[in-house]
C-alpha positions as CSV (number, residue, x, y, z in Angstrom):
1,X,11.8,34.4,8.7
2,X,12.1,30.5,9.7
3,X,15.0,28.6,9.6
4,X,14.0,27.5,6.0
5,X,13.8,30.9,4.6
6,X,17.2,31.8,6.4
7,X,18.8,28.7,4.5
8,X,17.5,29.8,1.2
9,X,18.6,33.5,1.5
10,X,22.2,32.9,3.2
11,X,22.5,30.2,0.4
12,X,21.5,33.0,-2.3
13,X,24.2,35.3,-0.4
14,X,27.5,32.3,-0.8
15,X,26.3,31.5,-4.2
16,X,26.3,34.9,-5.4
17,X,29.5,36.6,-3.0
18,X,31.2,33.4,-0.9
19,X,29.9,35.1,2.1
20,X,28.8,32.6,4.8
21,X,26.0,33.9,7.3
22,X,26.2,31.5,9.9
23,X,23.0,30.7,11.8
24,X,24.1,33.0,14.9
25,X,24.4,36.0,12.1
26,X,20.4,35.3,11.3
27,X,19.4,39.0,13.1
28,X,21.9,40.5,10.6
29,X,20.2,39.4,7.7
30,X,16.9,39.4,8.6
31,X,17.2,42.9,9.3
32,X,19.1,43.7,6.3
33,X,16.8,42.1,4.1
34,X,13.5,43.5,5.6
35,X,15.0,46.8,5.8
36,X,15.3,46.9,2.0
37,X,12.0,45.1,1.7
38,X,10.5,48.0,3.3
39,X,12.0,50.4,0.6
40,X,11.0,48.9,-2.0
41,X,7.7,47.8,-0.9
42,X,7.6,44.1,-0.4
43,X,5.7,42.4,2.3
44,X,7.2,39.3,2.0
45,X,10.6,37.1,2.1
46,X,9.4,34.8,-0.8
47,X,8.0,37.8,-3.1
48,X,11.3,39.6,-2.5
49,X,13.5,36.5,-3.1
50,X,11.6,35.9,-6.6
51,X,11.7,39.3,-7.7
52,X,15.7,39.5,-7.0
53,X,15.8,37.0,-10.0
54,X,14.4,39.2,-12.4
55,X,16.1,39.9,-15.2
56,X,17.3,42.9,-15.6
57,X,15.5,44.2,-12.4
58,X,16.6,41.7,-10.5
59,X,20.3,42.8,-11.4
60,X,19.7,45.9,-10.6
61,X,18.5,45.3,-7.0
62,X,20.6,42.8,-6.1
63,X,23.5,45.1,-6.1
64,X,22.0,47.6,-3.6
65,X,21.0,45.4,-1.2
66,X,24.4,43.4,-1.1
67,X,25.9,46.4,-0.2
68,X,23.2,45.8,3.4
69,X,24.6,42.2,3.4
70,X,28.5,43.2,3.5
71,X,30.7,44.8,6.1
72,X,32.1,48.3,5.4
73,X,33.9,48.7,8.4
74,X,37.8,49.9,7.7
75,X,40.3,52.4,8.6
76,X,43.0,54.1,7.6
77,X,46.6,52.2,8.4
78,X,44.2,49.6,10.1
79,X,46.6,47.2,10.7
80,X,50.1,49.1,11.1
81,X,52.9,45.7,11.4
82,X,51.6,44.9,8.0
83,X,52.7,48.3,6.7
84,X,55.5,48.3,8.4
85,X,56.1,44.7,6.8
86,X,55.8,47.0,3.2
87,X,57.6,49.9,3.8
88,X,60.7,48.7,6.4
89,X,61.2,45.3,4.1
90,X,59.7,43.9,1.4
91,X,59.6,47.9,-0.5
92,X,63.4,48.1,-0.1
93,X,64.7,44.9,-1.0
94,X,62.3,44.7,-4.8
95,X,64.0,48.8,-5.2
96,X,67.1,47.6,-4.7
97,X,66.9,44.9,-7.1
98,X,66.6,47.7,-9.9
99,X,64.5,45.8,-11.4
100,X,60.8,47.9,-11.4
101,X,59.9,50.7,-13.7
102,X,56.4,50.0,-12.5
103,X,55.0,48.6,-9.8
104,X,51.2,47.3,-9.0
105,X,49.3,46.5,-6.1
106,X,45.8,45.2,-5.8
107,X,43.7,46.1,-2.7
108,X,41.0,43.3,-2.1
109,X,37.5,43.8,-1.0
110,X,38.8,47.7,-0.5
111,X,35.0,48.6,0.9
112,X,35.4,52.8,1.0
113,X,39.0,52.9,0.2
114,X,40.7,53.8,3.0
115,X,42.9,50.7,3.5
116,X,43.3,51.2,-0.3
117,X,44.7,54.9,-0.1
118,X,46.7,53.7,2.8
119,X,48.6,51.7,1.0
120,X,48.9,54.1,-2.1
121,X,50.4,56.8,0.7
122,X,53.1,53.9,1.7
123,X,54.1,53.2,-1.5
124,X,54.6,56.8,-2.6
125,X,56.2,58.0,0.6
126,X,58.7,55.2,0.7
127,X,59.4,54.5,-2.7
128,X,60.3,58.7,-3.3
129,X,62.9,58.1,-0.4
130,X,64.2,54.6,-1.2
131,X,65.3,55.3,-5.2
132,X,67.0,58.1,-7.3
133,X,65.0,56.2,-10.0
134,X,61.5,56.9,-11.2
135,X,59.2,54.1,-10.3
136,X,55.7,54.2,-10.9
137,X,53.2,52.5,-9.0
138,X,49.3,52.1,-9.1
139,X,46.9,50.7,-6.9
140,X,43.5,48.6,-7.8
141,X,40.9,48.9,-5.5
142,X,38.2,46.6,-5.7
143,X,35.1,45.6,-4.1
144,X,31.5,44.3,-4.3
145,X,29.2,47.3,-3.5
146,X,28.9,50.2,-5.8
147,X,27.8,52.5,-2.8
148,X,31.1,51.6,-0.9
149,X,33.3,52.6,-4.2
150,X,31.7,55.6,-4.9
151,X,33.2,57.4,-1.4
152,X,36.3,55.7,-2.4
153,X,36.7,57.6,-5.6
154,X,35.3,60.6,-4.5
155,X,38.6,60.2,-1.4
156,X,35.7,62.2,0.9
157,X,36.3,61.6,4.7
158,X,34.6,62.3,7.9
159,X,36.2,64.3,10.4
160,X,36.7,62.0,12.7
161,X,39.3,59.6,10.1
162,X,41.4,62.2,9.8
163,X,43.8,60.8,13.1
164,X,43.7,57.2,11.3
165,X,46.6,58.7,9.4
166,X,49.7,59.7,10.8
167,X,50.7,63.3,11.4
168,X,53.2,63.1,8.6
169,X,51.4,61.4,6.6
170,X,48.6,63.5,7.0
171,X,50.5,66.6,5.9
172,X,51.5,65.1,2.8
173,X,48.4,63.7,1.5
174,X,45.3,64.6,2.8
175,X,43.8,68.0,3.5
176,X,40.7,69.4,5.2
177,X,37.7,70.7,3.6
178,X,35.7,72.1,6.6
179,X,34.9,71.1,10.5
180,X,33.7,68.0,9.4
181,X,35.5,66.0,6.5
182,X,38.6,66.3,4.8
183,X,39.9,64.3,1.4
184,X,42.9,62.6,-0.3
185,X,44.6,64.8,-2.0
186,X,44.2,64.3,-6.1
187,X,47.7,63.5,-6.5
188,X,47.4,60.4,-4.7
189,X,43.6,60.2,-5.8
190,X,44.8,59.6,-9.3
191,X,47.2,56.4,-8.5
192,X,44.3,54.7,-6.8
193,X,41.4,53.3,-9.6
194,X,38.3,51.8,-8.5
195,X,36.3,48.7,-9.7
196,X,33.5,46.5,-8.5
197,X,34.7,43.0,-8.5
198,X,33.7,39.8,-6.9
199,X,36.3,37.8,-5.8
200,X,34.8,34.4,-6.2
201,X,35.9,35.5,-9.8
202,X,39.1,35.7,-9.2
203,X,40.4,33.0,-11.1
204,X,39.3,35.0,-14.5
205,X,40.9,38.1,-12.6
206,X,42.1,40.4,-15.6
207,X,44.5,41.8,-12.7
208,X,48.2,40.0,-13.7
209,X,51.4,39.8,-12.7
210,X,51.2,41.8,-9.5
211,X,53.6,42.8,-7.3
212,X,51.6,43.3,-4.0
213,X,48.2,41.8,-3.1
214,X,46.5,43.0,0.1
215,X,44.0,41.0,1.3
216,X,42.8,42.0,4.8
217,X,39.7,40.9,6.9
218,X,38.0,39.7,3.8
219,X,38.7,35.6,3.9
220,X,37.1,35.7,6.9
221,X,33.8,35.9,5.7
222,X,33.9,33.0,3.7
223,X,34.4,28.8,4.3
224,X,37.6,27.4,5.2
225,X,37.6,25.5,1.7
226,X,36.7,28.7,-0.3
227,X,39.8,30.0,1.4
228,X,42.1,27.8,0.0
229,X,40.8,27.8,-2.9
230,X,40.8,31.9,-3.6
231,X,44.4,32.3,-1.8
232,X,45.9,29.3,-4.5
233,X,44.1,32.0,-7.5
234,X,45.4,34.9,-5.6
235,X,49.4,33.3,-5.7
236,X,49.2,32.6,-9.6
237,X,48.6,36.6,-10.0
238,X,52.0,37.5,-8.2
239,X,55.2,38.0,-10.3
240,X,58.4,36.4,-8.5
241,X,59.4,38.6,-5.3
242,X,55.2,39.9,-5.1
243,X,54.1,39.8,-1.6
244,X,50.3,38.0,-0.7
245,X,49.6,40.1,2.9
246,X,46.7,38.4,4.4
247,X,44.9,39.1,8.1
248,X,46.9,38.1,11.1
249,X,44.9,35.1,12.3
250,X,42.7,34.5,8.8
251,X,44.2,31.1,7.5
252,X,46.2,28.9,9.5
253,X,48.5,26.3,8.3
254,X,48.0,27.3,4.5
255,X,51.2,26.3,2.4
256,X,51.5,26.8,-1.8
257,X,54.5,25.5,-3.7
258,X,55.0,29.3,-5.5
259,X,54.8,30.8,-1.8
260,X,57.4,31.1,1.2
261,X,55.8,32.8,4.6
262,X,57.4,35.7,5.3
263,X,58.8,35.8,9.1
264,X,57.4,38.3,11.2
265,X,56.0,38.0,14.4
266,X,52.9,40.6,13.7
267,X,52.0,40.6,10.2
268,X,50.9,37.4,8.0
269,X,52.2,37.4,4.6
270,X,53.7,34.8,1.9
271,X,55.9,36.0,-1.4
272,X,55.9,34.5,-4.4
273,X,59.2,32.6,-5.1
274,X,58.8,31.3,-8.7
């Protein structure tokens, strides 16, 4: 693949996701891409690249081999301070407002799920122990790959996750199924729901009104200007008092009129104030 054919497929990749495969990240593609090309029989780039445009085929394809192009790498409670932002903080004071029946939280570019059922075990340990009152609470997980959302509804984990999770909150909601995997329990399975989703879409998002968006180790895939743009969508889906928690490090010097930053010395986040 020359440097041509590289432009044309990382171009097909932003167009179609807002991921950005710099020209250092060429091995990663071209691997990817021949990989898959191999599978299905192709011998060359341009072959390949015209029959992705089929329609329907072309659909079809497309979504199996963005799931080559994007990273799955997560873990469970992968970045504690921003839980502990959740839980010790912002979860207390929107109880204490009596205000919630119901409460919502959307889990961006969730890949399998685990940062997704993190956040579900957080919200159901916390909010049990912080009101008298019954408050409900859901979580949306979304991502681009089928594959990757598939193990997150099945809640199916290797072995070797299982001491991601703390002790206690691995007696409470997850439970081994032999020497080599263990899953979520279907209690906390049922308050997580799945869906594919591309979040250059976000702005015709049918997600409203939320009171938590998570949105960890995704912007940094795409262009600084993309960025902006995405987290300004992603403010106009929070209700007053909803919390945006982004990756430490993933913007910097981003301001909105709706959003205040949250101070904390670990975590980066913004709530909604209007």
């Amino acid at each position: 693949m020359d440097d041509a054919e590289f432009a044309r497929w990382a171009d097909l990749l932003e167009r179609r996701t807002g991921v950005v495969v710099p020209p250092a990240r060429k091995p990663f593609l071209v691997t990817a891409v021949r990989g898959r090309m191999r599978e299905t029989g192709h011998l060359r780039f341009d072959d390949y690249y015209r029959d992705l445009h089929r329609v329907p085929e072309g659909a079809i394809e497309w979504t199996t081999l963005v799931d080559r192009l994007t990273v799955h790498e997560t873990h469970f409670f992968r970045h504690p301070p921003s839980f502990d932002l959740i839980a010790s903080e912002w979860l207390p004071r929107l109880v204490k407002s009596g205000s919630q029946g119901a409460l919502h939280a959307w889990s961006v570019g969730c890949s399998t799920g685990e940062e997704a059922y993190t956040l579900a075990m957080v919200l159901d340990r916390h909010i049990s122990a912080l009101s008298d009152a019954r408050v409900y609470f859901g979580v949306t997980a979304t991502d681009v790959s089928q594959p990757a959302l598939a193990v997150g509804r099945s809640g199916l984990y290797p072995r070797n996750k299982f001491n991601e999770i703390p002790a206690d909150y691995r007696e409470r909601y997850a439970e081994e199924i032999d020497a080599d995997s263990f899953q979520v329990r279907e209690s906390l399975r049922k308050r997580v729901g799945f869906a594919q989703f591309n979040l250059l879409d976000v702005a015709r998002s049918p997600l409203k009104r939320l009171d938590l968006i998570f949105c960890q180790n995704v912007l940094i895939y795409f262009a600084r200007d993309r960025r902006r743009e995405l987290l300004a969508a992603l403010a106009g889906l929070l209700k007053p008092g909803g919390m945006l928690v982004l990756g430490a490090g993933e913007v910097t010097s981003f301001a909105h009129p709706t959003l205040s930053r949250v101070p904390h010395k670990q975590a980066l986040a913004f709530l909604r104030n209007r």
